[in-house]
C-alpha positions as CSV (number, residue, x, y, z in Angstrom):
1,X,-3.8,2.3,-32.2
2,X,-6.3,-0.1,-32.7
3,X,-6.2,-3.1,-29.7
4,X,-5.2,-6.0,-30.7
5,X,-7.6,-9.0,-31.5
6,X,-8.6,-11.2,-28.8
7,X,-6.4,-14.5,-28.2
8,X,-8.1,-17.4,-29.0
9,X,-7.8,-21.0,-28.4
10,X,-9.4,-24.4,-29.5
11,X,-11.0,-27.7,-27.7
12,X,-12.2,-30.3,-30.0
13,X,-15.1,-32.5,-28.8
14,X,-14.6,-36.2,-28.2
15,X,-18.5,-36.8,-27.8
16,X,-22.1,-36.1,-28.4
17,X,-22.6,-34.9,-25.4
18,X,-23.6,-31.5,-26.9
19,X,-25.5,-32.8,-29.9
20,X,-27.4,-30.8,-31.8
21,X,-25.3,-28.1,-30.9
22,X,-21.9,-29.6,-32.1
23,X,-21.0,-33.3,-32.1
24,X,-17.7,-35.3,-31.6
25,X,-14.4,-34.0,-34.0
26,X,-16.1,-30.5,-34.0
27,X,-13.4,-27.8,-33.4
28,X,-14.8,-25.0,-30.7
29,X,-12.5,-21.9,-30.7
30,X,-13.0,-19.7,-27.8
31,X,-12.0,-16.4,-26.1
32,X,-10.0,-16.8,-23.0
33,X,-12.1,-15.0,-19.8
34,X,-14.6,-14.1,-22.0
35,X,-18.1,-14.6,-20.4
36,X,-20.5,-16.2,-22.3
37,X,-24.4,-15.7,-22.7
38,X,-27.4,-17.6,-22.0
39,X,-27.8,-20.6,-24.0
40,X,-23.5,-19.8,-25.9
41,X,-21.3,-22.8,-25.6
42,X,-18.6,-21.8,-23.6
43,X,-15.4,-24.0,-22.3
44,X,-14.5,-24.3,-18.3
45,X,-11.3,-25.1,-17.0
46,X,-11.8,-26.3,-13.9
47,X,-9.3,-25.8,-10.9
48,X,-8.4,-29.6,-11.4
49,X,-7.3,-29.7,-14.7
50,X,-10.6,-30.7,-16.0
51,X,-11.5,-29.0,-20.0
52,X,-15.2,-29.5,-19.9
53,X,-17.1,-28.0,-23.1
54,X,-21.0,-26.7,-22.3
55,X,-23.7,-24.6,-23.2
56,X,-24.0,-21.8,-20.4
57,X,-27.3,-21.3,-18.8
58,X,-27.0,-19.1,-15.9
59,X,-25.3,-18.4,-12.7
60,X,-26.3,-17.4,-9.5
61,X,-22.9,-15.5,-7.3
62,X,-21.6,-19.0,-6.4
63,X,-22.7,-21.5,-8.8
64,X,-22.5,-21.6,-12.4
65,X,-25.5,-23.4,-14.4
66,X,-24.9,-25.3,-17.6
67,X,-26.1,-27.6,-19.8
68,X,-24.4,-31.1,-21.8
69,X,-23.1,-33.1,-19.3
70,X,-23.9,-36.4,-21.1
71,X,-26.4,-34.6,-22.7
72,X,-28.1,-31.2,-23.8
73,X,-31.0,-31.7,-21.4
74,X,-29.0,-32.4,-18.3
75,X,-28.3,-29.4,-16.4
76,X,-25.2,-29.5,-14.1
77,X,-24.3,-26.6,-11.4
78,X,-20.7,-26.1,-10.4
79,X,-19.0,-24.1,-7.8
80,X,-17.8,-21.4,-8.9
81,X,-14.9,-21.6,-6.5
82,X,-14.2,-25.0,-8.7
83,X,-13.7,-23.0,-11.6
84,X,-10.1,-21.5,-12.8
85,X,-11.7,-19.9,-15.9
86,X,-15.0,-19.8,-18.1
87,X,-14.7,-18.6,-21.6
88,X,-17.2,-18.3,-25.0
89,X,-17.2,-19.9,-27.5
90,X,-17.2,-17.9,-30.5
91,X,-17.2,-20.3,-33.4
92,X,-17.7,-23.9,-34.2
93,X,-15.7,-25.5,-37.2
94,X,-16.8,-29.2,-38.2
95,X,-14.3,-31.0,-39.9
């Protein structure tokens, strides 16, 4: 039998921070636990409760390096240990 397809789930973006990429009222839909590549959007849930949107960069065993906190050229590094779950994006829909 053939698997069934991934779940997916949406965040809609509130602000530019990832401009060019997608801008505020664009729909992301990801893949739950799904890593993402260098230079894919992907959406962290943080152990907090924070939803923060990004474009993944790298990461290094304990630190995860993105890019779009306030803007596409900022890169941030968080703690891996801060993070409940990382997932790709797999499409954008602007509405």
């Amino acid at each position: 039998a053939d698997a069934p397809p991934p779940a997916r789930a949406t965040l809609r973006l509130s602000d530019d921070a990832l401009a060019p990429w997608a801008s505020s009222g664009v729909l992301l839909e990801y893949e739950p636990d799904r890593w993402p590549r260098r230079d894919q959007g992907c959406v962290i849930e943080m152990n907090d409760g924070q939803v923060r949107a990004r474009l993944y960069e790298s990461s290094d065993g304990d630190v995860v390096v993105v890019r779009g906190a306030g803007a596409l050229d900022r890169s941030e590094r968080i703690a891996r240990v801060d993070i409940r779950r990382i997932s790709a994006v797999v499409s954008r829909h602007e509405t």
